[in-house]
N, C-alpha and C positions, 0 to 999 in steps of 0.2 A: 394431756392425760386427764381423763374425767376421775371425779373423785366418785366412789361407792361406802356404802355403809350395810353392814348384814349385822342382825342383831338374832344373840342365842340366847339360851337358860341357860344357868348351875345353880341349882338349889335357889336361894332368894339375890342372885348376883344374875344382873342383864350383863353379858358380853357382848362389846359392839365394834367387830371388825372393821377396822377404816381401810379404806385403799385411795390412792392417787395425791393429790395436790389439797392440802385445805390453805386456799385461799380467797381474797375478797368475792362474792359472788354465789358461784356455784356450792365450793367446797366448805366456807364458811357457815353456808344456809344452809346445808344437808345436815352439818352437826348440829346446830342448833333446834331445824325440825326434829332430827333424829330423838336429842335431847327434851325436848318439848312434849313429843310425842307417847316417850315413855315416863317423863314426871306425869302426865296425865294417867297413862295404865297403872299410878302406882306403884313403880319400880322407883325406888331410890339408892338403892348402890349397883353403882356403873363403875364398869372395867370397862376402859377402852385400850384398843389393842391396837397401838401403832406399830406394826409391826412391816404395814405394805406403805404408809405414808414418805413420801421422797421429800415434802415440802411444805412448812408453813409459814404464811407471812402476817403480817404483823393484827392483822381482821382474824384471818385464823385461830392463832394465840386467843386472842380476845375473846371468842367465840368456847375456846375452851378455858382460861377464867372467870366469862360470864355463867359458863356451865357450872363451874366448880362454885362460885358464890351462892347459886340458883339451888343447886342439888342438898349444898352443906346447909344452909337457913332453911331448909324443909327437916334438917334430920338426916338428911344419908351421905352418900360418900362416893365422890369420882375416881380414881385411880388408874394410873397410867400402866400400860405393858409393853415392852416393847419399843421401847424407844431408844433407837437408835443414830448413827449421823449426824446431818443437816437438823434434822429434830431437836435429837441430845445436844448439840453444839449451843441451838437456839434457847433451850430452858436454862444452861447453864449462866448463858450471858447477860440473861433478863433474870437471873436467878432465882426462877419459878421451880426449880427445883426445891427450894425449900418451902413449897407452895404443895405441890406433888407428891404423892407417895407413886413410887415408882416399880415396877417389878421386873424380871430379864422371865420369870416363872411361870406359869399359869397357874399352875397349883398353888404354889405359894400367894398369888395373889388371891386365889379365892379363898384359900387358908385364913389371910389378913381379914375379912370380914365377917368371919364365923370368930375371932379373936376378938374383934370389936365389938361385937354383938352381945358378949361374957366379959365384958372389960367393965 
């Protein structure tokens, strides 16, 4: 299963649908460019929405840490949606959960960074 990424607006929040496997490779490099792509356009709070992801392994993960350190030392902020499973099973164990702000919401998550913003 090929991994996909589609990236939307909400206000000053980039949301970026993930779909398929982020693993070593393909799936890994797509987040990363993904990432890459829009710390250049100047977007620095990112919602990503694990919502279609079945699978991360261990370059994956990594790739979304290396984002989280990359995004947070510019000033902005990654936040997870959607994370459910094999995923949620994987953040808990490596307890990146306390690493993660995490959401089940969309609202709510774009919420969180209009809250941040006034904080």
């Amino acid at each position: 299963m090929s991994t996909h990424a589609s990236v939307r607006h909400s206000g000053n929040v980039v949301i970026v649908d993930l779909s398929g496997r982020i693993t070593l490779g393909e799936g890994s490099g797509l987040v990363r460019g993904t990432i890459k792509d829009l710390i250049s356009a100047g977007q620095k709070n990112i919602l990503l929405n694990l919502k279609d992801v079945g699978y991360i392994d261990s370059a994956g993960l990594g790739e979304l840490v290396g984002s989280y350190a990359t995004v947070s030392n510019l000033g902005g902020q990654i936040k997870l949606l959607n994370v459910d499973g094999k995923v949620r099973d994987l953040l808990q164990v490596t307890k990146l959960y306390t690493v993660f702000v995490t959401f089940t919401d969309e609202a709510e998550a774009l919420r969180s960074y209009a809250s941040a913003a006034t904080a």
